[in-house]
C-alpha positions, 0 to 999 in steps of 0.5 A: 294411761299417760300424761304426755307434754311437749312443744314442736318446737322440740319435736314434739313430746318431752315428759311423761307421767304415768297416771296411777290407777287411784287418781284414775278411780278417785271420784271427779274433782278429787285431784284436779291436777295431773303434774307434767312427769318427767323429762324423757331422754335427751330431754332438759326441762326448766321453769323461769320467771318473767325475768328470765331467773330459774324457778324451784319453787313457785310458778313461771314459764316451762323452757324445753330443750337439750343437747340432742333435741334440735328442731329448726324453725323458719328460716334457722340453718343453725342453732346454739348448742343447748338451746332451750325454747320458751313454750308459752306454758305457764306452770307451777312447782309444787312438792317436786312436781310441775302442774301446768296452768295455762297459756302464758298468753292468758295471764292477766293481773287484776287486783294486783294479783297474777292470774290465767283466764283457764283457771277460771274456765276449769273451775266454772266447767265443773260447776254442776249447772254449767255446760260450758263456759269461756272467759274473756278480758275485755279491752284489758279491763273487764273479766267477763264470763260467758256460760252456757247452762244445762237448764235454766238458772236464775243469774244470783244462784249462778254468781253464789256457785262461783262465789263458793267455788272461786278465789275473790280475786278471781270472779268474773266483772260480768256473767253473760248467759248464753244459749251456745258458743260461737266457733272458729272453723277450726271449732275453738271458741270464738273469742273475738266474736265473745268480745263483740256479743259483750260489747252489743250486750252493753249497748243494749243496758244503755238503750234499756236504762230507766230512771231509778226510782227511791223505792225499787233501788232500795230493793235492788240495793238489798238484793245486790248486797247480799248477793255479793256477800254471800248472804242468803235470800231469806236473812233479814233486810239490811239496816240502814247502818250496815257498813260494806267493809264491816258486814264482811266485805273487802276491796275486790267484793266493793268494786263488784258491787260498786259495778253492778249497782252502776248496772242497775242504776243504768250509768256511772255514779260519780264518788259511789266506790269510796261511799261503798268503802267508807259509808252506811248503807243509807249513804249508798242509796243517797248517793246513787238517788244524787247521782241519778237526780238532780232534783233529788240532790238539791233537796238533800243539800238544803236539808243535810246541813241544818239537819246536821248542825241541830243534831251536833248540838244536840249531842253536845248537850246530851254527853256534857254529862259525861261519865268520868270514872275516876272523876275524883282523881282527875285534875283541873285543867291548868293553864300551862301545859308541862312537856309532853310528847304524842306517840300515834301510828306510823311511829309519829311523835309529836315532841313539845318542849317547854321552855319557861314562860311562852316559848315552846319548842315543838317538833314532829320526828318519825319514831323513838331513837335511844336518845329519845327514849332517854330524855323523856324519861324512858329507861333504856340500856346498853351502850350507844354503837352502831346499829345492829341486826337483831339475832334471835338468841337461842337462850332468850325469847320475847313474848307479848304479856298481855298487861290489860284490856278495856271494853269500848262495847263495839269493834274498834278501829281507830289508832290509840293516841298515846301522851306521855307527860313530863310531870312527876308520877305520870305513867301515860295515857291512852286515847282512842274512839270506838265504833260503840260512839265512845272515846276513852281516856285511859291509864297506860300503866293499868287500863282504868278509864281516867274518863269516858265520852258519848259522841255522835256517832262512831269513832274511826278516826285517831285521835291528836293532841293540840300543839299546847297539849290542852286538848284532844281532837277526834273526827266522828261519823256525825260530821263534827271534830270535836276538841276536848280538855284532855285532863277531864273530857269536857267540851271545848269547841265542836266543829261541823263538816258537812260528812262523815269525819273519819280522817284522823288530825294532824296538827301543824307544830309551827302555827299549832293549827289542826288539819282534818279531812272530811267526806265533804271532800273538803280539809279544814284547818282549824284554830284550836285556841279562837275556834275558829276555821282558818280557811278550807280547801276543796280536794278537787274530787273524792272524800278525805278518809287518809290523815293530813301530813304536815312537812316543816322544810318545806312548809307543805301540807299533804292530803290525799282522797279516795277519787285518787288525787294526792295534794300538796297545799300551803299550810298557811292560807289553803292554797294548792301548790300542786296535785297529781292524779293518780288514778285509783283510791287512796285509803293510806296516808301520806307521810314525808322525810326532809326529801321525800313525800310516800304514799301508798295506793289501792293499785297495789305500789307505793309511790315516792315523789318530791317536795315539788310533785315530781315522781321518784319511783313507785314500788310494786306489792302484789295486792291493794296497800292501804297501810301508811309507810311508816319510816324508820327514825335510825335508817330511814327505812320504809315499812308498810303492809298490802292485801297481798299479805306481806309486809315490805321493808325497802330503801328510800330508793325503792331498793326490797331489802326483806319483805315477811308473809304473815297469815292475812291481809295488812291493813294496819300501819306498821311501827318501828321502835328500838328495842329497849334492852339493848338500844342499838337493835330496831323492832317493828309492830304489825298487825295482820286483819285475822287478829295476828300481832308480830314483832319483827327484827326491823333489820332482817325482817326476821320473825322475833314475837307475835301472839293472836287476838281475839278478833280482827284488827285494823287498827295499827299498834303504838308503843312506848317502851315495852308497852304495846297498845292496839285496838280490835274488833272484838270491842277490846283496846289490848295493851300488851307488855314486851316481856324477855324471857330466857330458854 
């Protein structure tokens, strides 16, 4: 038996392979795919990319042709010698061999992944309960899958088949079972009339919809759950605390979710994909309850903030008691702070100088320079020259040492806080919360707790220091930002939203004011030293999850929100300068150069506009970014990971210069850092979801250490130094030392 393929544009056939009798004997689904062969005489066969580039590995577009394989079309009279036709087949090389996907005309990108409707009708064909299926994209933005069973099925058992059988990116929107396919005369698939079936398939939800009632949503929210996520029937019901994205789910399974919740609740529920992100299962059900009732959602709103506010003191009464491990070495809080300098992620540094008396010099810079390093005291050698690649010595080998762990009890994805003092045998201390409520003080030299606070509620947010360097502040779940001493952990000041905190703070090293984000869809700046609220500002749409950014020249404040707005406010009185509309989710958070503000997007770019609001460019990944761009302090170059599983490196003019596939997705914020043994060499730290810490070559993307953890980590490394801190899901906060080893 022969496969044969061809156009008749080339006068039909122009490769052959010969099936082998074991793929012919091998059992059904075994081997899927059978590759296109070889040329036949005269015969010129090339894969190109979309833009026209020959491809030897990966997927792109069959081109036919050759010297003696002419064949004129239309009104042609003469032809280019050599001329190759484009066949509108969309293929893919694969260990020397071409396996064809399907029709280019059915490659459609979602999710920002590249993918053929065929695909999806191949696999679902085979399915054991399916007699039939066909796939449409609907108004370019719904892939709905029509089946017809071989015997009755219920639509849950359907979806798990395609769950096991199908990449997460590619299931369907929508499932419709149909009783048989509607044909063209030639007696195809009627894809038009598939369109107009689903069309008057949704006019009749809409006709049927019923007001939702508390209790049976509760249920449809449990069976919906755990439908989505592949959990079985029979497991137990869900708790009102379970979080979507930390009971196994991503992005593609929450915005199904979010659409089939939408179903059932029979219309579009404004703010339900960011609770489904960010909030409890609880929240879910609240939200959609508001959504769909009006009176529903005045009662929640006269209850939640008093409820909210006698819970928060609550708290602050009950952890007063705060457990202090090294209570007897822990120092009184002085009323002059010494020098000090803040590391967070996305190599943020917060510099602040003291100068005798009351003037104090501080500063936010985007990562260590030698320079730097060598004022606050961090022992770096080799000259100063220009900057350099690193090559990795065949003689010498960087390893990640692991130095010491500290148990939060449950997963941890904040982002450790590192301060490092000026005063005379300080070794640094790390601050970061957990989801366990705790937030620990700990000494980077050796690990041990210097104090230990309960708080509300968990902890996602990344901590900051105050502009003085007197006191820490960290968002909880509770709604509060709680402002505590940083020397022993005690209460100062407790301020209330009126949602979740899970913005991280950053503080304002002109007028020291802190501003954090809720999911009360409102920022707030906040006056450490009065506690007082200087003025708040509505985000016009969407909870705050992404962390503030504060630019100096101009005096700006950035804020972006999960309904897809990004923002530029006046830091002094609140007032939006401007805002733009981006359309889609934003988890990453701002960050800004003298020039520049970036951002990066679920829609899979990263955006770059001016201090005014005016789009640059944006700069295309192949998956959702929830990472933060992170700017090189020698360069100013921008690194940040995406779901697609690389982490890009490109210019400030959005010009690629390397990009490097780790094993999973990269929700982490990268940090780039000189390396400290030679000075004129930048690294960079990354972390992928699977566990996985590398450290690249900042330069040349090249893969110089990395090592596994024992979970999955969100949270983004920072280091000082040779010491590398990270948080995971395994309830561990890890320090790791950079350790040079020689061959």
């Amino acid at each position: 038996m022969f496969n044969l393929y061809g156009i008749t544009e080339v006068s039909s056939w122009a490769t052959y392979f010969e099936v082998p009798e074991a793929m012919l004997e091998s059992s059904v689904g075994a081997n899927d795919s059978v590759p296109l062969g070889d040329p036949l005489d005269e015969t010129m066969i090339e894969v190109r990319n979309d833009d026209g580039v020959l491809v030897e590995k990966g997927e792109g577009q069959v081109y036919l042709g050759g010297r003696q394989r002419v064949c004129f079309l239309d009104d042609e009279m003469t032809l280019p010698y050599g001329t190759m036709r484009r066949t509108g087949d969309w293929v893919k090389i694969q260990d020397g061999n071409i396996f064809f996907i399907g029709r280019k005309d059915n490659q459609i990108k979602r999710h920002g992944k590249r993918l053929n409707t065929e695909y999806i009708q191949q696999v679902v064909d085979k399915l054991e309960p399916v007699d039939s299926c066909a796939v449409v994209w609907y108004r370019a933005k719904q892939l709905v899958l029509f089946v017809v069973l071989k015997k009755p099925l219920e639509k849950k058992s359907l979806w798990r088949y395609l769950q096991a059988h199908l990449l997460s990116y590619t299931l369907p929107d929508d499932l419709v079972v149909v009783d048989r396919m509607p044909l063209t005369t030639h007696g195809k698939i009627d894809h038009s009339r598939l369109n107009v079936i689903y069309c008057e398939h949704l006019q009749q939800k809409m006709d049927l919809k019923l007001p939702v009632l508390p209790d049976d949503l509760w249920c449809n929210l449990q069976d919906l759950w755990k439908s989505v996520l592949g959990l079985p029937e029979e497991c137990s019901d869900i708790s009102e605390d379970s979080v979507f994205l930390l009971s196994g789910g991503d992005s593609l399974k929450a915005m199904r979710f979010h659409e089939e919740v939408e179903k059932v609740a029979g219309r579009s529920v404004p703010g339900l994909l960011e609770v489904i992100l960010s909030d409890t299962f609880l929240d879910i059900h609240r939200c959609i309850l508001r959504g769909t009732s009006p009176v529903m959602e005045n009662l929640q709103d006269q209850t939640s903030v008093n409820a909210t506010e006698s819970h928060i003191q609550h708290i602050v009464d009950v952890t007063e008691n705060y457990l202090v491990k090294r209570k007897a070495e822990a120092p009184t809080l002085q009323m002059d702070a010494p020098s000090f300098v803040s590391l967070s992620r996305g190599n943020r540094l917060f510099l602040n100088v003291c100068r005798g008396g009351p003037d104090q010099k501080c500063e936010v810079i985007h990562g260590l320079s030698p320079d730097l390093l060598q004022f606050i005291g961090c022992n770096i050698s080799g000259p100063k020259r220009q900057r350099t690649k690193l090559t990795p010595s065949p003689e010498q080998v960087i390893t990640l040492q692991e130095r010491w762990t500290s148990d939060t009890g449950k997963c941890v994805d904040a982002s450790p806080l590192l301060v490092i003092s000026s005063e005379k045998d300080s070794t640094g201390t790390v601050y970061i919360g957990s989801h366990s409520h705790r937030l620990q003080a700990l000494d980077l030299d050796t690990g041990a707790v210097l104090w230990e606070r309960i708080l509300g509620d968990r902890i996602e947010s990344s901590a900051a220091v105050s502009k003085c360097g007197k006191f820490i502040l960290v968002g909880c779940y509770d709604g509060a930002v709680y402002v505590l001493r940083r020397r022993s952990g005690e209460t100062h000041w407790v301020f209330t939203t009126g949602s979740a905190v899970k913005s991280s703070p950053a503080v304002d090293p002109v007028s020291g004011l802190a501003f954090i984000g809720s999911h009360d869809q409102y920022l707030y700046a906040l006056d450490i030293n009065v506690k007082q609220c200087v003025w708040k500002a509505h985000c016009q749409g969407g909870a705050v999850f992404s962390s503030p950014c504060v630019s100096t020249s101009p005096h700006h404040l950035y804020v972006a929100t999960l309904g897809g707005r990004l923002l530029a406010l006046d830091p002094v009185t609140g007032k939006n300068l401007w805002m733009i509309d981006m359309g889609k989710p934003m988890f990453s958070s701002p960050t800004c150069n003298q020039h520049h503000v970036f951002i990066g997007c679920v829609d899979a770019n990263l955006y770059c506009f001016t201090h005014m609001g005016e789009k640059l460019w944006q700069f295309p990944s192949d998956g959702p970014i929830f990472s933060t761009p992170c700017m090189s302090p020698l360069s100013e170059h921008i690194t940040f990971g995406s779901h697609d599983s690389f982490i890009y490196c490109c210019t400030a003019e959005a010009e690629l210069l390397w990009k490097y596939k780790t094993s999973s997705q990269v929700y982490a914020t990268p940090f780039t850092f000189p390396n400290p043994h030679t000075g004129n060499a930048e690294l960079l730290a990354a972390a992928s979801t699977d566990g996985n810490v590398w450290i690249l070559d900042a330069l040349s993307g090249l893969l110089v250490s990395h090592c596994a953890l024992g979970g999955e980590v969100f949270s983004s490394p920072v280091l000082y130094g040779t010491r590398l801190v990270v948080g995971c899901r395994n309830n561990l906060v890890y320090c790791f030392d950079l350790i040079w080893n020689e061959k």
